[in-house]
C-alpha positions in Angstrom: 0.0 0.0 0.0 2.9 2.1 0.8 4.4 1.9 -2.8 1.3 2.9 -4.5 1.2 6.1 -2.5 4.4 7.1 -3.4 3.9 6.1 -7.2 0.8 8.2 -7.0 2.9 10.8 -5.5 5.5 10.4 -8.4 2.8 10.7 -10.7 0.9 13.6 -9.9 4.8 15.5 -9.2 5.5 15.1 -12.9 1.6 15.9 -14.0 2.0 19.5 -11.7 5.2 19.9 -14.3 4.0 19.1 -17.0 1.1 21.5 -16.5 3.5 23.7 -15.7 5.5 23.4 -18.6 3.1 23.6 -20.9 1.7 26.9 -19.3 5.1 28.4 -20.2 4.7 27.3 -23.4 1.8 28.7 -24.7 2.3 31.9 -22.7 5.8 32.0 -24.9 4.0 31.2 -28.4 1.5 33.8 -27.2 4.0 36.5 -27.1 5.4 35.7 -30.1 2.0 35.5 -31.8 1.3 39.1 -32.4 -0.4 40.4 -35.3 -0.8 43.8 -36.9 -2.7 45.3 -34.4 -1.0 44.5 -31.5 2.0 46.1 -30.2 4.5 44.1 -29.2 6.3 45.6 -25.9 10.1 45.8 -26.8 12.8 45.8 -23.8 15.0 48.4 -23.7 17.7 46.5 -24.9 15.6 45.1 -27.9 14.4 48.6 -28.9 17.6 50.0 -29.4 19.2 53.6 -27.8 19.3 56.0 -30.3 22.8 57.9 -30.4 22.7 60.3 -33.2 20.0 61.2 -35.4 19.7 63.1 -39.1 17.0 65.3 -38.7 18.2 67.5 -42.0 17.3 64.6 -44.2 13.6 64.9 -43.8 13.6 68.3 -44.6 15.7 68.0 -47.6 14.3 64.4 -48.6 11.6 62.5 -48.7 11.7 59.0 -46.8 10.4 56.5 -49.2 12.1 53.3 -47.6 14.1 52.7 -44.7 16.6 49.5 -43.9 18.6 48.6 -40.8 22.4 47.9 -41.7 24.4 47.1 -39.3 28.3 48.8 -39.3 31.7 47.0 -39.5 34.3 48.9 -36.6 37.5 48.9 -36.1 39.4 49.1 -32.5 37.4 51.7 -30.4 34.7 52.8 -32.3 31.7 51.0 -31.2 33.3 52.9 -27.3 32.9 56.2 -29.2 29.2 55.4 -30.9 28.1 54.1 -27.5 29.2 57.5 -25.4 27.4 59.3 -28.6 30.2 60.6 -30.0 28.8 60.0 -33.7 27.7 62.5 -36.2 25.9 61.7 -39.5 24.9 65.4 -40.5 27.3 64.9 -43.8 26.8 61.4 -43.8 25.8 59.0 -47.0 26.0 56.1 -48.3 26.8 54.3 -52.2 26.8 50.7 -53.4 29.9 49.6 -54.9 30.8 46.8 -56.7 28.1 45.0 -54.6 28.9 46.3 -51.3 27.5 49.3 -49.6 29.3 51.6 -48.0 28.9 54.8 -45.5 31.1 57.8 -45.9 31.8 61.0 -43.6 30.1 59.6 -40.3 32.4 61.2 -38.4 33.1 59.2 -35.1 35.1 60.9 -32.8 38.7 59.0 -31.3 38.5 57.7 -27.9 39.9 59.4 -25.2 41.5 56.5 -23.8 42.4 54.9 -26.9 46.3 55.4 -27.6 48.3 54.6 -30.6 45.0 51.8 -31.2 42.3 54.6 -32.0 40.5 55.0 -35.6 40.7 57.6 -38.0 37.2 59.7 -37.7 36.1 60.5 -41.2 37.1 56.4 -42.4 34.8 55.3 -44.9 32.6 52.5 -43.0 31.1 49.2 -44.6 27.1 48.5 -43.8 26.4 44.7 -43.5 22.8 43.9 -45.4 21.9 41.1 -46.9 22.6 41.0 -51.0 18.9 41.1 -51.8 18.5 44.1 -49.9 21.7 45.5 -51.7 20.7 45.0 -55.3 17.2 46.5 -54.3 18.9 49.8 -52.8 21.3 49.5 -55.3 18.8 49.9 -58.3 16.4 52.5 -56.6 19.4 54.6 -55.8 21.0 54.7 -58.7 17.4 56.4 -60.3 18.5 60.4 -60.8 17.2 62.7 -57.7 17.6 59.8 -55.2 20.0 59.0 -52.3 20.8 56.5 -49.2 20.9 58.3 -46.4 21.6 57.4 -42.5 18.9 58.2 -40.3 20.1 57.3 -36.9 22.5 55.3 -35.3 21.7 53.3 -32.6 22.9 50.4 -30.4 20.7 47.3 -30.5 21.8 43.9 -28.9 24.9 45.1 -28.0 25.5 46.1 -31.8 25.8 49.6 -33.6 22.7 49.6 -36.1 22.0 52.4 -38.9 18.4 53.1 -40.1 19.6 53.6 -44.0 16.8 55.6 -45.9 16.3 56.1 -49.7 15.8 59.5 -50.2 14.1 61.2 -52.9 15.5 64.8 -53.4 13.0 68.0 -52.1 12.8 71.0 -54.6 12.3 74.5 -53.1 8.8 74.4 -53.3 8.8 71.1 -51.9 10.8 72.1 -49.1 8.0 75.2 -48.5 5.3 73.5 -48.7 6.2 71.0 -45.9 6.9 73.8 -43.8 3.7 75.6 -44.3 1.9 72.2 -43.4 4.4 72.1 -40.0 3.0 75.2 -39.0 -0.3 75.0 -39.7 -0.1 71.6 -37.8 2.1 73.7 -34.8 -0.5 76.8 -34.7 -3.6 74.1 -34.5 -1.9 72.2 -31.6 -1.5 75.3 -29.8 -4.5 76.4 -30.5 -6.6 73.1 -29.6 -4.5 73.9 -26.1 -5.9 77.0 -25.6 -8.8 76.1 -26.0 -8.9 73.4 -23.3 
């Protein structure tokens, strides 16, 4: 009688985690079952801490298709990019001979770096994938359009740039966007006033 306690025991021990188990499971496939209308929470490591940002390029382009390339470093850049010393004002990028490549992202040397640091202004390789190359490659190459970095950001540990092809803003272009700013300014403030 004593054994068939404990094999009940037994039992109902690997029932509770198997139960348990399988709680986890579907709790896991259920986060990563999101669809479109659901926003997926992101940790702060997963979203990514933006360290510089091009805010010219969406007044003198327009956005029509961003991509995330990640950067190849050398020594102590990535201990610049991750203090934010990194500028991409002047920044932009070309495809060449089926690689693409960033040029004037000025990172700045590192203080503590000796003899080992980098050279600021170095031209920079972006790591996509080849489809995503040829496809850049081809839209860019159209007159009046341009890859441009975004931002640059950290993301698992790694320095990430949000490439964007850019198609070029006239003067009127350029005015009209900024008439439509400040409507969009004035009826915020007013809306404010209101309340």
């Amino acid at each position: 009688m004593g054994s068939a306690r404990g094999k009940r025991t037994h039992s109902n021990k690997r029932l509770k985690v198997t139960a348990d188990f399988n709680k986890a499971y579907q709790k896991k496939q259920q986060s990563m079952n999101w669809t479109n209308g659901q926003v997926k929470q992101l940790t702060n490591k997963e979203a990514g801490r933006v360290l510089a940002q091009n805010r010219k390029a969406s007044h003198d382009y327009f956005i029509e298709e961003t991509v995330e390339a990640g950067l190849v470093l050398q020594g102590t850049e990535i201990k610049s990019i991750r203090r934010g010393k990194v500028n991409i004002q002047d920044a932009f990028a070309r495809i060449e001979s089926g690689e693409a490549y960033l040029y004037n992202m000025h990172i700045s040397t590192y203080e503590q770096g000796n003899r080992y640091n980098h050279e600021p202004l170095r031209t920079r390789k972006l790591l996509l994938h080849q489809k995503e190359i040829n496809k850049l490659g081809a839209e860019a190459g159209k007159p009046g359009y341009a890859l441009i970095p975004l931002k640059v950001y950290v993301k698992n540990g790694f320095a990430k740039v949000l490439v964007g092809l850019g198609r070029g803003k006239k003067m009127f272009d350029k005015r009209e966007t900024l008439k439509k700013q400040t409507a969009e300014r004035e009826m915020a403030r007013a809306f404010r006033q209101r309340q």
